[in-house]
C-alpha positions in Angstrom: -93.1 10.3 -46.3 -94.5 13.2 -48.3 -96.5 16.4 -46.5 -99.7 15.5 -48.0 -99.6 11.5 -46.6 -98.5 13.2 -43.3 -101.4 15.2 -43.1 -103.8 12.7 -43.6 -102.5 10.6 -41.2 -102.8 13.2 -38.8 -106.2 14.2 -40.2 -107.5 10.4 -39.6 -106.2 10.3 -36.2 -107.7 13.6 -35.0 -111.3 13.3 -37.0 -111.8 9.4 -37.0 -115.9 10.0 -38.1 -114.5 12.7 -41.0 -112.3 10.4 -42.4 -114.2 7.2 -42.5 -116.8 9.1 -44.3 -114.2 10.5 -46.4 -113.3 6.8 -47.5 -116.5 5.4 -47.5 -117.5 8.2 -50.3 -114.4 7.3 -51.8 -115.6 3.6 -51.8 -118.8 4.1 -53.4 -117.4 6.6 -56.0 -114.8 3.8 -57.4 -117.6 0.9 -57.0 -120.1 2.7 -59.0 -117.8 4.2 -61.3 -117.3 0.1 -62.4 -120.4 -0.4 -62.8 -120.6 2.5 -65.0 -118.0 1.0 -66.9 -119.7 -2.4 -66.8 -122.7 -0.6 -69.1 -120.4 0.9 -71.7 -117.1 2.2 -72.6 -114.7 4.1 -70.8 -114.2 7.0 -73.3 -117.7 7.8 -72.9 -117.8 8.2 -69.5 -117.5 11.7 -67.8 -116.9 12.8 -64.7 -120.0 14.7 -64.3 -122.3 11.1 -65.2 -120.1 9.3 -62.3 -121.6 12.7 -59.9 -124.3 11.5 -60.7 -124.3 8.0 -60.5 -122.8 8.9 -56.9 -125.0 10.6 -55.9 -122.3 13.1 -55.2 -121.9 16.6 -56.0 -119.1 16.8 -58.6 -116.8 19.0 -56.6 -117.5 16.5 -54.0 -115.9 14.5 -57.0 -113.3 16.5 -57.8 -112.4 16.5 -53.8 -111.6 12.9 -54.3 -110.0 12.8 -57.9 -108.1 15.3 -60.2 -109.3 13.9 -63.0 -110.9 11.3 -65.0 -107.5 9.4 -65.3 -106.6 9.5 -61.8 -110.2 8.3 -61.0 -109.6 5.2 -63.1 -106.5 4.3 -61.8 -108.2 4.0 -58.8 -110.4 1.8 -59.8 -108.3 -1.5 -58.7 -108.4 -0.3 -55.0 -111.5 -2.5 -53.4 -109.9 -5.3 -55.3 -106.2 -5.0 -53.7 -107.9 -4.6 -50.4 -109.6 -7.6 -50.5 -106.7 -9.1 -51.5 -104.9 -8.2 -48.6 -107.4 -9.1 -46.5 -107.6 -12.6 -47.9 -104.1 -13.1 -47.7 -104.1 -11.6 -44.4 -106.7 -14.5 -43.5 -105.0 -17.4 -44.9 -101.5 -16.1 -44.4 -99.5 -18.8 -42.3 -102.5 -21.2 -42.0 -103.1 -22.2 -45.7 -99.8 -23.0 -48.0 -99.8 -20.9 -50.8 -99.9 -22.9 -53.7 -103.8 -23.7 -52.3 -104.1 -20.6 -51.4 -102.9 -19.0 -55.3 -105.2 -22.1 -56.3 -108.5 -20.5 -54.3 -108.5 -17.4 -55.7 -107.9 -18.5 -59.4 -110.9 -20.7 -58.6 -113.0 -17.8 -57.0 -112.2 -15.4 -60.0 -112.9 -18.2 -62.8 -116.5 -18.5 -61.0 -117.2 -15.0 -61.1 -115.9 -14.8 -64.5 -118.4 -17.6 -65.5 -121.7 -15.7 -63.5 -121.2 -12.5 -65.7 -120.0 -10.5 -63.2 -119.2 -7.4 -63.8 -116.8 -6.8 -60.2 -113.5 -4.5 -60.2 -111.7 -7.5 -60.4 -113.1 -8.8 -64.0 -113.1 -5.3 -65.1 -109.0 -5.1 -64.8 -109.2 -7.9 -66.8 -110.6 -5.9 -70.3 -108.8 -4.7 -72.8 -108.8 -1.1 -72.7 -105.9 1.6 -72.5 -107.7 3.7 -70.0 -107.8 0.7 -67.4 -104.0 0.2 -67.7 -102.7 1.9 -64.3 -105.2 0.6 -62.6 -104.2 -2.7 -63.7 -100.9 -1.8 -63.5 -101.5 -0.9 -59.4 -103.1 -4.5 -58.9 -100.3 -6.5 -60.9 -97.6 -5.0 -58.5 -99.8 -5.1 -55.3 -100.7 -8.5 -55.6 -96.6 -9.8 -56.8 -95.4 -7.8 -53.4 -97.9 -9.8 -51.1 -97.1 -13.0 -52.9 -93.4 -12.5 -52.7 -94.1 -11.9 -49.1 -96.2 -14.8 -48.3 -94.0 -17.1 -50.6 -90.9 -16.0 -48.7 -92.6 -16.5 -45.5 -93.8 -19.8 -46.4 -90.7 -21.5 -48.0 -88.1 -19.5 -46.0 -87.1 -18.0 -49.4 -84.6 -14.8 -49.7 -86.4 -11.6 -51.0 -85.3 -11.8 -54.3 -85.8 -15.7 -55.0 -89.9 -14.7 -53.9 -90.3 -12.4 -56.2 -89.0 -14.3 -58.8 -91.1 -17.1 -58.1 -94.2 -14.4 -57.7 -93.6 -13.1 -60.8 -93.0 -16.3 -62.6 -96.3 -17.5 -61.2 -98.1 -14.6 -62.1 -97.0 -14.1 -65.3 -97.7 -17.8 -66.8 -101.4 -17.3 -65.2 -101.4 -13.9 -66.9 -100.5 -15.3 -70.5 -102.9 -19.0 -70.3 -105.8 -16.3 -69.2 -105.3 -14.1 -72.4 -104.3 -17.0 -74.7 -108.1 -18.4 -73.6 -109.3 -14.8 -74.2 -108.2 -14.2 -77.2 -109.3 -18.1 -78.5 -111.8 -20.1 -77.1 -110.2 -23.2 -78.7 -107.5 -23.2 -76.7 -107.5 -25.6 -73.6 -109.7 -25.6 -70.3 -108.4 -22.3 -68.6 -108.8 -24.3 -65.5 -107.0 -27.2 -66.2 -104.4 -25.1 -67.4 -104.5 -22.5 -64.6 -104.3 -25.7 -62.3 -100.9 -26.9 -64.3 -99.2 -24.2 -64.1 -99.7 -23.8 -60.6 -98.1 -27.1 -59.7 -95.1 -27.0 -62.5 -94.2 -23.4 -60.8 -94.2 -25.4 -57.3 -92.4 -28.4 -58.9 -89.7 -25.2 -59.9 -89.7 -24.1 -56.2 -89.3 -27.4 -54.5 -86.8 -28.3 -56.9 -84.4 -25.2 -56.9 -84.7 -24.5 -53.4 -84.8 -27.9 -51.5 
């Protein structure tokens, strides 16, 4: 554990009001910074027109974030934290597979609504977004990993390959649809590989 982690651990215990105003600034800072992004390109957003859309001072900004890069890698953090609340939730009292299922279904929706969440923005094809995807795609493969292996009494390293397996055909049907709107129902197709990965798992390891 680094100094700096250290002392904000200590710092959160000792000023409990600080820090959850600290967070909550931090909060709105990412959340409006997407919907910044939602009204134009990242390369022409600055740090001093996210201030402002923040309603923050910009060393208030700075406070937060080094830089503009480090401000958008941060932009996939309300989205893993509702991710592991969800899985948090459903966790031992939905099987996966639904579960995986739910929130393909949930995104899809949004997708659909023109919404312009965190969580649809990751989604866009832009360089500056890539650690911030980057932070998501191995969040989200270590809690599936974990509830997989909880779930099918897998060993660590068979989860994560069944994680990542699942992830990754999701990941390539969703851009395949993207990229041409010919291709089939993303869905249906969502949907089949879902049950072809579980097919692989009850297969292999039963």
């Amino acid at each position: 554990m680094t100094q700096a982690i250290q002392a904000e651990q200590t710092a959160a215990i000792k000023y409990p009001l600080r820090t959850k105003r600290k967070n909550q600034t931090r909060h709105k800072i990412i959340l409006d910074t997407a919907k910044l992004a939602g009204m134009g390109n990242f390369k022409n957003i600055t740090m001093a027109m996210v201030a402002d859309r923040a309603d923050v001072h910009v060393t208030t900004l700075f406070t937060h974030f080094k830089n503009k890069r480090e401000l958008l890698a941060a932009l996939s953090e309300p989205a893993m934290q509702d991710l592991s609340q969800q899985v948090a939730e459903s966790r031992g009292k939905i099987p996966f597979f639904q579960f995986y299922k739910a929130l393909w279904v949930k995104f899809l929706a949004q997708l659909n609504a023109g919404e312009t969440g965190i969580k649809v923005l990751l989604w866009q094809d832009q360089l500056e977004l890539v650690p911030a995807w980057l932070n998501f795609e191995r969040h989200q493969l270590s809690l599936f990993a974990d509830y997989l292996e909880a779930d099918f009494l897998l060993s660590k390293t068979q989860a994560r390959l069944v994680a990542g397996m699942l992830v990754s055909a999701n990941i390539f049907a969703f851009n395949d649809w993207l990229a041409n709107s010919k291709t089939p129902n993303i869905k249906a197709q969502i949907s089949k590989n879902i049950k072809e990965v579980e097919r692989i798992v009850q297969k292999s390891f039963f």
